[in-house]
N, C-alpha and C positions, 0 to 999 in steps of 0.2 A: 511678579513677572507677568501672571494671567492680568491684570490691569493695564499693564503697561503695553501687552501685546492689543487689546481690546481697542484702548485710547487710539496706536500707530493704524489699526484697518479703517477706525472711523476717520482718522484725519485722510485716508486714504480716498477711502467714499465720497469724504466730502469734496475732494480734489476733482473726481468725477460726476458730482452730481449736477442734473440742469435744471436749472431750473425760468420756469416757463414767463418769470417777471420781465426779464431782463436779457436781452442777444447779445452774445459777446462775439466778437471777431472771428472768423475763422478760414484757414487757407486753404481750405478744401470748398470753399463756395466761390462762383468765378463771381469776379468783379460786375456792382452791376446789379448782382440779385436779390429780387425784393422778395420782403415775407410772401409765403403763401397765405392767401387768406382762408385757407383749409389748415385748421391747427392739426400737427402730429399727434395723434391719441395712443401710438401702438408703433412698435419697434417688432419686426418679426428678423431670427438670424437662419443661415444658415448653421450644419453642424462644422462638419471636416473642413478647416483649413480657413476658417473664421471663428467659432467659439473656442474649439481646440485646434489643435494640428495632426497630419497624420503624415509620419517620416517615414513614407516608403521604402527610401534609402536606408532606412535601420532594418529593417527586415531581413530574412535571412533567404540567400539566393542560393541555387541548386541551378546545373546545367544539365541537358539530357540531350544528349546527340547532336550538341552543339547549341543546341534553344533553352534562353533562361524558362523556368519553370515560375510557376505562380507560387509566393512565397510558404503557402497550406497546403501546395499538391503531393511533396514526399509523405508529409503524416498521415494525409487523407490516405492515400494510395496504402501504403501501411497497414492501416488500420480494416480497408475493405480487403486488403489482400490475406488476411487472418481468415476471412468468411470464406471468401472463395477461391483464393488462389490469382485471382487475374496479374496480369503480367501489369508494368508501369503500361509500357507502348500501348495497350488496350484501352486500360483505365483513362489514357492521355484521350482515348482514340474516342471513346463510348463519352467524357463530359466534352469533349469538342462536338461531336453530334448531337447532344442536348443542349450545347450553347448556340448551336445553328439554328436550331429548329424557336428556340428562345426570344434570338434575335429576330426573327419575322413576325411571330404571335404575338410578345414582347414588348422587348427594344424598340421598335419602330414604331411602333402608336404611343412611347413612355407607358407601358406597362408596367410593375413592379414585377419582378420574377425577386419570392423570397426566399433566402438560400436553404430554408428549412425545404422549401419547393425542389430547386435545382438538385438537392442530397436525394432526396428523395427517387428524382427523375432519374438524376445517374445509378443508384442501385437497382431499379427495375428494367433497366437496360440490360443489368447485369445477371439480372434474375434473380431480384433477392427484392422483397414486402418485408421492411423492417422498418416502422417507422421510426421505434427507437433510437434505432441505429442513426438511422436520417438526420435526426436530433441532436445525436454525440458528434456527428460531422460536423453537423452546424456549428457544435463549441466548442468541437476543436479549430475548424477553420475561423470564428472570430476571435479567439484565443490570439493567437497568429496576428493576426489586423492589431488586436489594441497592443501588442506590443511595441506596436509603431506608434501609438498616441501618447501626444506631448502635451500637457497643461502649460496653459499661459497665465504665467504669477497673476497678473493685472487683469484680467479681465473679470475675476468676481468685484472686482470694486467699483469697476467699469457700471456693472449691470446691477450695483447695488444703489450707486446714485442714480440711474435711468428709471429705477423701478420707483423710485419714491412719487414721481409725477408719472410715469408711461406705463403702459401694457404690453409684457415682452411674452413673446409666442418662439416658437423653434418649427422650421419646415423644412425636415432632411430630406435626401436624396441617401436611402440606407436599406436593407435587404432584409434587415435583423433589428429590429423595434427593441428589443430586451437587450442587446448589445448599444445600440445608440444609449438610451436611456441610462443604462451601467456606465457609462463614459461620460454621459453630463452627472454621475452622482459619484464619480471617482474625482470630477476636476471641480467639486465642491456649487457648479452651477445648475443644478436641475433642481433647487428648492427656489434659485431663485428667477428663475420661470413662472409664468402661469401652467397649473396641472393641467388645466383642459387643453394649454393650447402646445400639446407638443404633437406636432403631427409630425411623422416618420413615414417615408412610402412602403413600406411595407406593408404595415396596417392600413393604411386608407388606399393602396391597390394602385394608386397613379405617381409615378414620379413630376419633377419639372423638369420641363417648361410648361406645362400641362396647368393652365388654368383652374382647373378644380380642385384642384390640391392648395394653392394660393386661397382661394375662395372661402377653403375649409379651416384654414386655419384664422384668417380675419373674422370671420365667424364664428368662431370657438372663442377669440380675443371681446365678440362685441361691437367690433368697432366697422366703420365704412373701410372698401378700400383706397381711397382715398386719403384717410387720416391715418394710414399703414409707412412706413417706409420699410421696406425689404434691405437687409445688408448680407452680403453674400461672395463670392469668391468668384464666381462661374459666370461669362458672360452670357452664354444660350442659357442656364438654367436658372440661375438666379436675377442677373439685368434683364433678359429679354423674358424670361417667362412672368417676373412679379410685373413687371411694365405692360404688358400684352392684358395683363388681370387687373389692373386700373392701380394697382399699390405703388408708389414713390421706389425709388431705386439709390443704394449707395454702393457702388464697385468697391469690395475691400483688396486691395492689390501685395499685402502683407508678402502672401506666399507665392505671388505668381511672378512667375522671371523673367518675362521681358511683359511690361504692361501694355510698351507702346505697340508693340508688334503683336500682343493679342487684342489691342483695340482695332486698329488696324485690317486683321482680318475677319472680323466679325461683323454679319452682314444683319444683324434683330438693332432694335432699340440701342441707343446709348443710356451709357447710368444717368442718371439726375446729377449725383456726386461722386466722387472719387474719392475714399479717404484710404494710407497707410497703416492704419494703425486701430483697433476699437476705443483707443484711448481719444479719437478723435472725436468718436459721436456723440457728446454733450454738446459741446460748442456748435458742431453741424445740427444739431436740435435745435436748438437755444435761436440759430441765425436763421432757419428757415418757417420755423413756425410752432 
């Protein structure tokens, strides 16, 4: 049975593998388009809602005076109210004032604010230096999150024939480095990455659109950015920020629900390509360079 299961991944593989001999047809390239004469050396993904998925709508929802609540807020709240007593409406009151002050410092330059940070900032609001504490926030609040996360069968096969000719790196947009990481090693894809090249914003301090964060992961890969293509979900972060940073662009529109009317309003870069699916990007390799 172990044989037989062995034999069916590799026929699977090989279903996805590309290879650099030979360009096979593809309908996610527009009519027209000739190789680049810059060959792809490096495949960088986003995380959430291209390698994995993350089903919000599974999460578990709570109302409070009428306003949905953030799926971790009753536990968090809980759990600090054990310490000290504070009321929800305070607790609600004291992380909205920390997420204020967050968003200017922050948010608005692509900052990373790491949620071991954020826990942190709300219990000394509260008057408690626990950094412990801070910590047990943090996993309870990602606890929460990955129960929204969803593995896609197909896509270690995907990145097991990419890997045999290409250089694949990971550049999230994620608060919690030890949580991204545990979710590429739950949906069997974080061995089949490069180790040096998982950049997470948390760790390296800048989210995207932010050019430096791009830079650092082609860098950690080896490779120019130019011989990079970016594949990604998000049109400001992942099309207009790898595009801005010299890397190749493929819009993944898997998860997003109306594609034309987010092209539409989106004022950065267009992708290079548009693919539905990761099962697409051997042939989109294969055809562009």
């Amino acid at each position: 049975m172990a044989e037989k299961s062995a034999t069916t991944a590799q026929a699977v593989s090989d279903r996805f593998t590309f290879s650099p001999r030979r360009a096979r047809p593809s309908n996610t390239v527009s009519p027209g388009y000739t190789r680049d004469p810059v060959p792809i050396r490096a495949v960088v993904f986003d995380l959430f809602d291209t390698l994995v998925d993350l089903r919000w709508e599974r999460l578990p929802v709570t109302e409070h005076r009428g306003k949905k609540l953030p799926a971790s807020t009753p536990a968090l709240h809980e759990r600090v109210r054990s310490c000290c007593g504070v009321d929800l409406d305070a607790f609600l009151d004291t992380m909205m004032q920390g997420d204020r002050e967050f968003a200017e410092t922050h948010y608005r330059h692509d900052r990373e604010v790491p949620t071991e940070l954020r826990m942190g900032d709300v219990l000394r609001r509260l008057g408690i230096e626990d950094a412990a504490l801070a910590r047990e926030l943090t996993l309870l609040h990602m606890s929460v999150l990955r129960s929204g996360v969803e593995v896609v069968s197909h896509h270690g096969a995907v990145l097991d024939g990419l890997r045999r000719s290409l250089r694949l790196g990971l550049c999230s947009n994620f608060s919690h480095s030890e949580t991204a990481l545990a979710v590429l090693e739950q949906a069997g894809l974080r061995d089949r990455l490069d180790a040096r090249a998982l950049v997470v914003s948390d760790a390296f301090g800048l989210r995207k659109p932010r050019a430096e964060i791009f830079a650092e992961v082609v860098a950690r890969l080896g490779v120019a950015a130019g011989e990079t293509l970016h594949v990604g979900d998000s049109l400001r972060a992942d099309v207009g920020g790898a595009a801005n940073a010299g890397l190749r662009t493929a819009w993944i529109t898997r998860r997003v629900s109306d594609a034309a009317a987010a092209l539409a309003d989106h004022e950065g870069p267009r992708p290079d390509h548009v693919i539905g699916d990761l099962a697409e990007l051997p042939d989109l390799v294969a055809t562009i360079g």
